[in-house]
C-alpha positions as a Markdown table, in Angstrom:
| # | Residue | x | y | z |
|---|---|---|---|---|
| 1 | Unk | 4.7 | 39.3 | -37.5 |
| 2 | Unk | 3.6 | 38.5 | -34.0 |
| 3 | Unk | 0.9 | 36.8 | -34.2 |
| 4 | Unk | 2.6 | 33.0 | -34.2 |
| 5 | Unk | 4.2 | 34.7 | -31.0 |
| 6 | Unk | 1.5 | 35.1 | -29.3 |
| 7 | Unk | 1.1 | 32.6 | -26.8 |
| 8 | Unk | 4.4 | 33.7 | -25.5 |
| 9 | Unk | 3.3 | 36.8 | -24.5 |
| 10 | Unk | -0.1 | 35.1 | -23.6 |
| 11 | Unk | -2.1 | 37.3 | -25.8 |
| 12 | Unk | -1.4 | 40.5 | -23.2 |
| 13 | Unk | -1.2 | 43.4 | -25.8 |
| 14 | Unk | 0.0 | 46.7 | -24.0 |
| 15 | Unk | 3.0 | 48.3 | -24.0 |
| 16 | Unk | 6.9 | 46.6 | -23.3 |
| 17 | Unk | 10.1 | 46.8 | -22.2 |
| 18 | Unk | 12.7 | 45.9 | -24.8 |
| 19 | Unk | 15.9 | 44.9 | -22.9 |
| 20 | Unk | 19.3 | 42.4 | -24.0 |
| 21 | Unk | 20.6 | 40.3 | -21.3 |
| 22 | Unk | 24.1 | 38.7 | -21.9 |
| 23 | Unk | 25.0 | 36.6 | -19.5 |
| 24 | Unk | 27.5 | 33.0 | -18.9 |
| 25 | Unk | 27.8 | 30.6 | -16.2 |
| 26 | Unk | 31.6 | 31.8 | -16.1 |
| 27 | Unk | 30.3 | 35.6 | -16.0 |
| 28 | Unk | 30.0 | 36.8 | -12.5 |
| 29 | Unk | 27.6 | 39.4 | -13.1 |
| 30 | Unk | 26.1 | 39.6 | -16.8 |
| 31 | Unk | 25.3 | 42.6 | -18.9 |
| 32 | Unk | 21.6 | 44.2 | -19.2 |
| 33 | Unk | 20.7 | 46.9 | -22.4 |
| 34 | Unk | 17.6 | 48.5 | -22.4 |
| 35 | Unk | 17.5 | 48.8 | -26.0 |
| 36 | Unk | 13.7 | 50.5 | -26.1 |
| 37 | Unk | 11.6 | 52.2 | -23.5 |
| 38 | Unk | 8.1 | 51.3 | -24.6 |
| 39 | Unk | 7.0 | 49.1 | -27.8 |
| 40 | Unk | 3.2 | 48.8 | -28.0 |
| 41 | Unk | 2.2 | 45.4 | -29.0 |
| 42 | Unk | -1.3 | 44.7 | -30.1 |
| 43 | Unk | -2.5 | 41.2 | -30.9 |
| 44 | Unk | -5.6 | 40.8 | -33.4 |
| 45 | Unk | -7.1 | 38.0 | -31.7 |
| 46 | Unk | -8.8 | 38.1 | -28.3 |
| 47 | Unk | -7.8 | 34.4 | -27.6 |
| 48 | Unk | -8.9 | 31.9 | -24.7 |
| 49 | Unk | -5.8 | 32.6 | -22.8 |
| 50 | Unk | -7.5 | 35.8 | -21.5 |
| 51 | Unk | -10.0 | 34.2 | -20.1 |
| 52 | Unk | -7.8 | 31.2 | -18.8 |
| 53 | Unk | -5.5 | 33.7 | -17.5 |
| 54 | Unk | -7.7 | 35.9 | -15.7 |
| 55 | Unk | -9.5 | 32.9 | -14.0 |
| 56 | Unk | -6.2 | 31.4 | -13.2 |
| 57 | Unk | -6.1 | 31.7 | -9.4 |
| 58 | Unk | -10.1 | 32.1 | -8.9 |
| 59 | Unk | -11.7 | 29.1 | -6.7 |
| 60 | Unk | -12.0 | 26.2 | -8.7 |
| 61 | Unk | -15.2 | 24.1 | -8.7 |
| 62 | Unk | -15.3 | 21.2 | -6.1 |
| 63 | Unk | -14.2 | 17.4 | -6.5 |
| 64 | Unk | -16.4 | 14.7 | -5.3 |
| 65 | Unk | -15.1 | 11.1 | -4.7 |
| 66 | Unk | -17.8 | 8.7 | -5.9 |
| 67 | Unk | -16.8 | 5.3 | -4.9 |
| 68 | Unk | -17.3 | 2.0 | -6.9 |
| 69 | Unk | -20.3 | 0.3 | -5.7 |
| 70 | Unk | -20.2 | -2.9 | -4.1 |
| 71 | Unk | -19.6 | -6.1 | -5.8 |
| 72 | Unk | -22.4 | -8.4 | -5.6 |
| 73 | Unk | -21.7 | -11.3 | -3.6 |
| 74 | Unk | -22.9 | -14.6 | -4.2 |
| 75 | Unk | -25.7 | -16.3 | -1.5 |
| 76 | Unk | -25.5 | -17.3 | 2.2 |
| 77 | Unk | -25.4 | -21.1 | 0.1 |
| 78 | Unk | -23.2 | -21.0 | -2.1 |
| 79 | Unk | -20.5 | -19.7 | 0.8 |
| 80 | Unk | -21.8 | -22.3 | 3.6 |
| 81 | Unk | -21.4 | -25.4 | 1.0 |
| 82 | Unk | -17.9 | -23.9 | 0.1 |
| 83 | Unk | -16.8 | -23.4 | 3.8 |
| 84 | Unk | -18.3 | -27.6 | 4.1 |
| 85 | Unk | -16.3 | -29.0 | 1.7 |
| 86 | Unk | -13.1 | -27.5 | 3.0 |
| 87 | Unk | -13.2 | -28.4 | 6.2 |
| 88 | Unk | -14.6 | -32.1 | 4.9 |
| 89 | Unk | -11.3 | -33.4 | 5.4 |
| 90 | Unk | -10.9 | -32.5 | 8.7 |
| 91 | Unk | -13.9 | -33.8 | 9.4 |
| 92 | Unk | -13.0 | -37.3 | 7.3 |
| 93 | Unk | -9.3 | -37.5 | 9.5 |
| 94 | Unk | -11.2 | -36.9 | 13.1 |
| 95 | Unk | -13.3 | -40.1 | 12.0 |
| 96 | Unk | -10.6 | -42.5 | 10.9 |
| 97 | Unk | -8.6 | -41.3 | 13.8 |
| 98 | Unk | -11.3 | -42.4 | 16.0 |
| 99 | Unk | -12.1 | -45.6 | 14.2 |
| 100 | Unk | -7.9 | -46.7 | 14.5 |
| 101 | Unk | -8.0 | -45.9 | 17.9 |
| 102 | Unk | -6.0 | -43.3 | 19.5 |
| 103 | Unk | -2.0 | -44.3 | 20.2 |
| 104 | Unk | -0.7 | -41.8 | 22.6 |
| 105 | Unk | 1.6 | -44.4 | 24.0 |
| 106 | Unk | 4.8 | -42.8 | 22.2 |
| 107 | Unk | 3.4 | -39.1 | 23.2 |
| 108 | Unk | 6.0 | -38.6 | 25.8 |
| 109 | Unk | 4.9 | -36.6 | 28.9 |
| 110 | Unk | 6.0 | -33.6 | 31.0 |
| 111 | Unk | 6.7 | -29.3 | 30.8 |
| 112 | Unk | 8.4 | -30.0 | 27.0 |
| 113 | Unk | 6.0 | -31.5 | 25.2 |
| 114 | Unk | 3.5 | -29.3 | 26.5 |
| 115 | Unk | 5.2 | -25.8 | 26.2 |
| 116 | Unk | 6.0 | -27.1 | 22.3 |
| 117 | Unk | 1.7 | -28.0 | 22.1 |
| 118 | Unk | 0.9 | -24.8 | 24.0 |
| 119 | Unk | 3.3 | -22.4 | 21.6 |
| 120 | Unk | 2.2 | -24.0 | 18.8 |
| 121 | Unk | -1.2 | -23.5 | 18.8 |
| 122 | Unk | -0.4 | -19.8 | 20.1 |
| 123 | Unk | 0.8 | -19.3 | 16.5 |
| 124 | Unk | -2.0 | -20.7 | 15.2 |
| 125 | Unk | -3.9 | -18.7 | 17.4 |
| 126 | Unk | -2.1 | -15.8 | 16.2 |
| 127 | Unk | -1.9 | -16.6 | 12.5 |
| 128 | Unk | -6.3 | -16.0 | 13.0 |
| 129 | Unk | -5.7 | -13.4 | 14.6 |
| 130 | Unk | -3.1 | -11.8 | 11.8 |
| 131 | Unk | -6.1 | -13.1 | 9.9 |
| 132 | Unk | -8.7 | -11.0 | 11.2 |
| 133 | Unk | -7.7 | -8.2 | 13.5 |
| 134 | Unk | -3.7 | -7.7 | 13.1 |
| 135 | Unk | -1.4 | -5.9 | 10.3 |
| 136 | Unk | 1.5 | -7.7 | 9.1 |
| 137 | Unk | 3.6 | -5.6 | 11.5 |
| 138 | Unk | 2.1 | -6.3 | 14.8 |
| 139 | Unk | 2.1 | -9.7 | 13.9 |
| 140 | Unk | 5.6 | -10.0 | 13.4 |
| 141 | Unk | 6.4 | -8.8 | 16.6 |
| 142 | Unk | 3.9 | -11.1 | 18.3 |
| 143 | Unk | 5.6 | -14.1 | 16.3 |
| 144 | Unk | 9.1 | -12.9 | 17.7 |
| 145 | Unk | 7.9 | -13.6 | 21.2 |
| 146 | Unk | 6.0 | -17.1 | 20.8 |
| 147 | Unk | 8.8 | -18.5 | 18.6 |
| 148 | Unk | 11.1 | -18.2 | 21.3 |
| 149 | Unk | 9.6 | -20.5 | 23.7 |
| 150 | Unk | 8.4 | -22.7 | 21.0 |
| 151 | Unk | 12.0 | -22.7 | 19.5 |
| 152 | Unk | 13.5 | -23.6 | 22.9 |
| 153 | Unk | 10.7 | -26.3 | 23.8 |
| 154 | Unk | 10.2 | -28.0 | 20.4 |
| 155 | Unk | 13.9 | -28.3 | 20.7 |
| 156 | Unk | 13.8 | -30.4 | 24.1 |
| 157 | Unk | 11.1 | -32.5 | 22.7 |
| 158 | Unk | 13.0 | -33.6 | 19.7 |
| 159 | Unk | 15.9 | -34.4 | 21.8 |
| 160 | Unk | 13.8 | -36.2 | 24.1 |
| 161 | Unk | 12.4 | -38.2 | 21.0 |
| 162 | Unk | 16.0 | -38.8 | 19.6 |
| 163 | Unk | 17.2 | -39.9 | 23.2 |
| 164 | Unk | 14.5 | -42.7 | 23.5 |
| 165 | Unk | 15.2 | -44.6 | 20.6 |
């Protein structure tokens, strides 16, 4: 009975080729028998696999990418209140810095202290730029070069600092 057998022949009556090969993974070259020239095999059932096989290889219909929409985003507001309240304590320091007065006496002076200012706000410079324009990569690489000078001047200012008191 061949017709639980079918899908292995994929429902392809016609006539076969009966042949026994024997064959081992110590066996150099293995043994083929054609045991029968032709055995016609006819399957009752004309299943879906004709059809499937047949249209295996034909063009296939096409896929189009339909992207989420956009998540709504709250109002102009709600963001400008938000941006407000962070930057409130900025805003709150600048005003009791300038209410205590400004002690720069202990700010020592010359190329040091300015290099370590100058490199220092390159990186924050940089860390807007990362931010908004850069990848993680380029960053890097920009980073490499500014903490070397900032390294080497924040270094001289601290020992300044250190040798003054």
């Amino acid at each position: 009975d061949l017709t639980t057998n079918a899908n292995d022949f994929q429902h392809q009556s016609g006539a076969y080729e009966l042949n026994l090969m024997v064959g081992d993974a110590l066996l150099q070259n293995g043994f083929s028998w054609k045991i029968k020239d032709t055995i016609q095999l006819s399957f009752h059932e004309e299943s879906a696999a004709d059809k499937d096989h047949s249209s295996f290889y034909s063009a296939k219909p096409e896929i189009i990418h339909q992207f989420r929409a956009d998540e709504k985003r709250p109002p102009t507001i709600v963001s400008l209140v938000f941006s407000a309240v962070t930057l409130l304590p900025l805003l709150v320091l600048l005003i009791l810095w300038v209410t205590l007065g400004f002690n720069l006496s202990g700010l020592p002076l010359g190329l040091s202290p300015l290099g370590f200012h100058i490199s220092h706000g390159a990186v924050f410079a940089l860390m807007f730029f990362y931010w908004k324009y850069l990848d993680m990569f380029q960053t890097i690489r920009y980073l490499a070069l500014v903490s070397i000078p900032l390294f080497l001047f924040g270094h001289r200012l601290l020992a300044t600092l250190a040798a003054r008191r």
